[in-house]
Structures are given as C-alpha cells and as structure tokens.
N, C-alpha and C positions, 0 to 999 in steps of 0.2 A: 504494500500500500504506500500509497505517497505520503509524503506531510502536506497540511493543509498550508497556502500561502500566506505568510505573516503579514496583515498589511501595518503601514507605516502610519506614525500618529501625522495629524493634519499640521503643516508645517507653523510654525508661531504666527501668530497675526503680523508683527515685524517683516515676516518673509513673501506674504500675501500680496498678489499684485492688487494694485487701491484702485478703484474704480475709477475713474476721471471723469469730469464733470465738462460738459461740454465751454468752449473758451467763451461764449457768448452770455453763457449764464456767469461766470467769473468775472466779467465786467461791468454788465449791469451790475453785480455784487460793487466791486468798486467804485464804479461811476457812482449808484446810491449812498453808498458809505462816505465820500466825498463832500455830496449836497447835503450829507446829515451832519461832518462837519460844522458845515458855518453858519449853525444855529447855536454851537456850541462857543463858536468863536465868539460868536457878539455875548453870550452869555459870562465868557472871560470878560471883554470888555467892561461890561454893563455891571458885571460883580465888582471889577477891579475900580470904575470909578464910583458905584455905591462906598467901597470900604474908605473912600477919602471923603466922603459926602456928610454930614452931622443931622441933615436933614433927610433921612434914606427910607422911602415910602416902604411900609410893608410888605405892601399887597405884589412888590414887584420881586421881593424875593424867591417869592415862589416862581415866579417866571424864570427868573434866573437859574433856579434848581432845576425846573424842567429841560431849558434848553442845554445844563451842564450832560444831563441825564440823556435827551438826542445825542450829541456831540459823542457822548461815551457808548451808545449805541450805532457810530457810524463807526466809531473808532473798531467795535466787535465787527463789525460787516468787512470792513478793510482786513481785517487780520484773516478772516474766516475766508476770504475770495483770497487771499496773498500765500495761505499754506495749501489752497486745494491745487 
C-alpha cells in the first residue's frame, strides 16, 4: 500500500499573494483623502488663531473639532490608498 500524500500547511499570510485593488479605485482613495484635507487645514488655522483670541466664541469650537476630525479622516484614506 502506499502512504497517503502529506499535504503542506497553507503558507503564512506574509507569503500570500495580496489581492490588488484596481489603480482607479486607489486614486479616487487619494484624490478624496486630499479634498478631506483642507477642511482640516483651515481647522488648524481657525484653532491656531482662536488660541491667541481672548474673545473665542464657543459654538465655533466645535466646528473646529469636526473639521480637525475630516482632516484626520483624509489623513486614514491617504495612508489606506498609499499601502494598497
């Protein structure tokens, strides 16, 4: 009788060829991640002259935390289109 064929354990995820995402979809990825930038920009801005401001309306903080919070969500899109 023979021996039955040993198979081999499935090779490490590391060794797995990665699926590729088509280039068109990786740019729109960055293109978006760009324009979600400089929402984030003027949020720098708009925070950095609030913190020299002594008169610094409330209600606009929050505006400035949202757009810090886009800005850091364009920041994830760009990374996420730059390693696929």
């Amino acid at each position: 009788m023979s021996e039955p064929e040993k198979k081999s354990p499935p090779p490490p995820a590391s060794e797995q060829p990665r699926e590729l995402r088509s280039g068109c979809l990786t740019a729109v990825l960055f293109v978006v991640g760009v324009i979600l930038l400089l929402p984030g920009a003027c949020a720098v801005v708009f925070g950095y002259l609030g913190l020299q401001e002594k008169n610094w309306p409330a209600e606009l903080t929050a505006w400035v935390v949202a757009g810090l919070a886009v800005g850091a969500g364009g920041i994830l899109l760009i990374i996420t289109a730059w390693r696929r």
